[in-house]
C-alpha positions as CSV (number, residue, x, y, z in Angstrom):
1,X,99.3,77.6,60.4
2,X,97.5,74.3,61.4
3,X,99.6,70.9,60.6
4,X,98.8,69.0,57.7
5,X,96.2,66.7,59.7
6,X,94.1,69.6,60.5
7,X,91.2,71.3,58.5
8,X,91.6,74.3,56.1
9,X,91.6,76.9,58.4
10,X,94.2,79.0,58.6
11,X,96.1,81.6,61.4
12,X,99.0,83.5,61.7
13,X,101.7,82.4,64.1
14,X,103.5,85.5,64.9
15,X,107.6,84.9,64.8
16,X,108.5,87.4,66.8
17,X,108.4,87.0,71.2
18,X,106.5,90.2,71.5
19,X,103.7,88.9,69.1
20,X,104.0,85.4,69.9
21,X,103.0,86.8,73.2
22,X,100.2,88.5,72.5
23,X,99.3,85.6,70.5
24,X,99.2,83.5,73.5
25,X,97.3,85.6,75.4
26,X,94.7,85.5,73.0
27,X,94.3,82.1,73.3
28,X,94.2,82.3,77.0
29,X,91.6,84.7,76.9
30,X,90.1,82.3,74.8
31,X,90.3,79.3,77.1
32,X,88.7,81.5,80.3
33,X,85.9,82.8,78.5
34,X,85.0,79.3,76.7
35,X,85.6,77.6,80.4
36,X,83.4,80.2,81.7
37,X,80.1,81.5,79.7
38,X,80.4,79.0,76.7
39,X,81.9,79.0,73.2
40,X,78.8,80.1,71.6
41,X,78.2,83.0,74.0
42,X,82.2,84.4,73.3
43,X,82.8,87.3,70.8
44,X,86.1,88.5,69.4
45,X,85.5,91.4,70.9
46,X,85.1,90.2,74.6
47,X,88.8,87.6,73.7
48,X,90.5,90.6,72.6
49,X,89.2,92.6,75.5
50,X,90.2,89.5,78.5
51,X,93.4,89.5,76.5
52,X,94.4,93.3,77.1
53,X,94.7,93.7,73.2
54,X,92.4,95.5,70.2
55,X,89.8,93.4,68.1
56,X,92.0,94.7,65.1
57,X,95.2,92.9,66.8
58,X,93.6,90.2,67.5
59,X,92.4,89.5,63.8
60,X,96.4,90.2,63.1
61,X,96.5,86.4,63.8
62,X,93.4,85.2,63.2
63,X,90.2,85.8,61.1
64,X,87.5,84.9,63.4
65,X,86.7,83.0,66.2
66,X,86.7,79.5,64.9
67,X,90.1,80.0,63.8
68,X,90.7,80.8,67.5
69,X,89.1,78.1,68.5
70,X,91.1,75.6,66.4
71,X,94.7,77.1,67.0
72,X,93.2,76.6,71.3
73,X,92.7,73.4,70.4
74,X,96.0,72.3,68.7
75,X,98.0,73.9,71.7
76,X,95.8,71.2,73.9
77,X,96.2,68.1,71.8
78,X,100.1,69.2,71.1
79,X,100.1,69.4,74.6
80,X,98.5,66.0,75.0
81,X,101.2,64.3,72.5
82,X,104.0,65.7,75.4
83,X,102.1,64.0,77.9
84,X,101.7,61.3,76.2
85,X,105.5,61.2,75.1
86,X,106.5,61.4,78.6
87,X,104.2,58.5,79.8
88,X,105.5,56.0,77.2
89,X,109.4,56.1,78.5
90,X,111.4,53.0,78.4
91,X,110.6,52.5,81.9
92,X,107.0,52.5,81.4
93,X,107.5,49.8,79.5
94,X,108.5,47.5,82.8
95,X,105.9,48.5,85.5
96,X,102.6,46.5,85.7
97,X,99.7,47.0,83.6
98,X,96.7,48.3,86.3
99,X,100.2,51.2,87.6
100,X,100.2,52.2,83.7
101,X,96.9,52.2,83.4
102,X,96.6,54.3,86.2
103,X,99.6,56.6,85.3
104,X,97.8,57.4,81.7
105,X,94.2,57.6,82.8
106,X,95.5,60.2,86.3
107,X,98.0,61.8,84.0
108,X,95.0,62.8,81.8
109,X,92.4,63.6,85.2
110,X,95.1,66.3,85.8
111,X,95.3,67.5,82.6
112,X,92.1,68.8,82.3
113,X,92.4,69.8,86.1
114,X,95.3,72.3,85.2
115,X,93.3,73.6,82.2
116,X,89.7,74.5,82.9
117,X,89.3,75.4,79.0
118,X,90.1,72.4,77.9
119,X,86.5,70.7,79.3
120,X,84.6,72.9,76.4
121,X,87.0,72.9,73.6
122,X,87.1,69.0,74.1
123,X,83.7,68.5,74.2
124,X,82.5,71.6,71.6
125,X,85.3,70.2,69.4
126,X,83.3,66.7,68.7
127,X,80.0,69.2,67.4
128,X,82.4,71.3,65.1
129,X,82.9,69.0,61.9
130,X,86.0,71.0,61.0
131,X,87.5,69.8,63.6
132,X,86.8,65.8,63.6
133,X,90.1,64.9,61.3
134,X,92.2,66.9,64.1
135,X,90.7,64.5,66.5
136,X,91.1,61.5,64.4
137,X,94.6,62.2,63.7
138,X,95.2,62.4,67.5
139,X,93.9,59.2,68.5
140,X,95.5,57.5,65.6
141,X,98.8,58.8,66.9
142,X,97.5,57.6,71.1
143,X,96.3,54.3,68.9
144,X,100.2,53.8,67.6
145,X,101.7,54.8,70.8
146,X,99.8,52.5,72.6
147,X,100.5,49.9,70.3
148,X,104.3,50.3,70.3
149,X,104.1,50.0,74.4
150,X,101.6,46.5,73.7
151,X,104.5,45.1,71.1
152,X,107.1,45.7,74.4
153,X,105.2,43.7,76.7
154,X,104.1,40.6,74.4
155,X,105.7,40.9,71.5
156,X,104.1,37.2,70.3
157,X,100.9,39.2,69.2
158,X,100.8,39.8,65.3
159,X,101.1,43.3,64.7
160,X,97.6,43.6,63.1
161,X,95.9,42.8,66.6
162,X,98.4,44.8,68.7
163,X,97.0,47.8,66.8
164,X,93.2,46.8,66.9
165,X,93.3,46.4,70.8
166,X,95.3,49.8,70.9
167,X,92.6,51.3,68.7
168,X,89.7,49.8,70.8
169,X,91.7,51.0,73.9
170,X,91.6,54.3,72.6
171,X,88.6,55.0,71.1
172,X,87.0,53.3,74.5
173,X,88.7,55.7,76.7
174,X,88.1,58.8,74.9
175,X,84.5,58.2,74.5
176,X,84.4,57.2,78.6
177,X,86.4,60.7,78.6
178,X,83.8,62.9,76.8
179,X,80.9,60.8,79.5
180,X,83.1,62.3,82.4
181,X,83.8,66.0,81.1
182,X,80.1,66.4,80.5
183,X,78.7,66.7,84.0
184,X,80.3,67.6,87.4
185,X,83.9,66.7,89.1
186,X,82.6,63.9,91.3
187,X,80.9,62.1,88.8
188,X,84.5,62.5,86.5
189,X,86.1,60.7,88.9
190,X,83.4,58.2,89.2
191,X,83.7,57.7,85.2
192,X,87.7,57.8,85.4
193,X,87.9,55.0,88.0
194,X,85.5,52.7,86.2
195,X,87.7,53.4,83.0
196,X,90.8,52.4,84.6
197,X,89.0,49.2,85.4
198,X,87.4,48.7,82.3
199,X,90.8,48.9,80.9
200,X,92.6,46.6,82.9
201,X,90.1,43.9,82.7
202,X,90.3,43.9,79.4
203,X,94.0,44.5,78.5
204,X,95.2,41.3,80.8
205,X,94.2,39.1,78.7
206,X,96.1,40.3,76.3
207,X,99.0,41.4,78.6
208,X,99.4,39.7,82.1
209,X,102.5,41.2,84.1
C-alpha cells in the first residue's frame, strides 16, 4: 500500500520472501520494458511474461498497470530519500559548497545510470496526474533536507529564507533534471554540469565556505 503522500491507488505488498520476490520481479520486469519500448507500449501481459510469472499472479499484487507503475515509482523515490540520507551526513555538513554540490548532483547522474528504468518513470510520472502529489511530497522532503544542511552552514539566515532558497534549489534542479533525461547521455551531462554551476553561483551568496 502506497504511503499516505501518494494517490489512491492501491497494491498488495506480499509479506512473505517467496511473494515479496516475485513481487520484485514484477517491478523489474516493469522497469526493462518501460526503459525499453515505452510505458504506453507495455502490457501486463508482456510484465508478467519478462517477470517469469502468470498475468493472474501478477494481478495478485496489483490491479493493473498503473498500479505497477506507481508501486516502480515509490521503490525509485524511496530509493532516492536513502541517497539522499546518506549525502546529508554530519560530515557533509563541513566540506565546501561547489564538493557538495558536486557530491548531490554526481550522486544523482549515477542514480539514473544504475537504473535505466528510472529515465521513463521520471519523466512519464510528471504526465500522469495521479502521480504529481508523490512528486511534490518528494521535493518537499529534498526542500527540508536541504534546508536543515543551509541552517548548518549560516545559521544567521531566518528560517523562512533558508527554506525558500532550499525550495528554489530544488525545484531548479529537478526541472534542469527532467531537461537532461529527455534526450541523449552526452547532452545529460552537458545539462548536469551547467546545473552544478548554476547552483553554486547562486548558493554563495548565501553560503560562502
Amino acid at each position: 500500500m502506497m504511503t499516505d503522500s501518494s494517490p489512491e491507488v492501491l497494491w498488495r505488498l506480499p509479506q512473505q520472501a517467496r511473494s515479496r520476490k516475485r513481487f520484485n520481479q514484477i517491478l523489474d520486469a516493469a522497469a526493462d520494458l518501460f526503459a525499453s519500448i515505452g510505458y504506453d507500449s507495455v502490457t501486463t501481459d508482456e510484465i508478467a511474461v519478462q517477470a517469469n510469472t502468470s498475468v493472474g499472479g501478477l494481478y495478485r499484487f496489483f490491479p493493473d498497470k498503473l498500479a505497477i507503475f506507481h508501486a516502480l515509482l515509490e521503490r525509485y523515490l524511496n530509493q532516492l530519500r536513502e541517497l539522499s540520507a546518506a549525502l546529508h551526513t554530519d560530515e557533509a555538513m563541513q566540506i565546501p559548497l561547489d564538493i557538495y554540490v558536486n557530491q548531490l548532483v554526481d550522486g544523482f547522474d549515477q542514480f539514473v545510470s544504475a537504473n535505466p528504468g528510472f529515465r521513463t518513470v521520471f519523466v512519464q510520472s510528471r504526465l500522469i496526474s495521479t502521480t504529481v502529489a508523490m512528486n511534490a511530497a518528494f521535493y518537499q522532503e529534498l526542500a527540508q533536507q536541504l534546508a536543515i544542511y543551509f541552517a548548518a552552514r549560516n545559521p544567521t539566515i531566518e528560517q523562512s529564507h533558508r527554506e525558500l532558497i532550499a525550495t528554489v534549489s530544488v525545484e531548479v534542479a529537478c526541472s534542469l533534471d527532467m531537461l537532461a533525461l529527455s534526450r541523449d547521455g552526452a547532452f545529460q551531462n552537458r545539462v548536469l554540469a551547467e546545473t552544478k554551476q548554476l547552483l553554486i553561483a547562486y548558493l554563495q551568496r548565501y553560503f560562502p565556505d
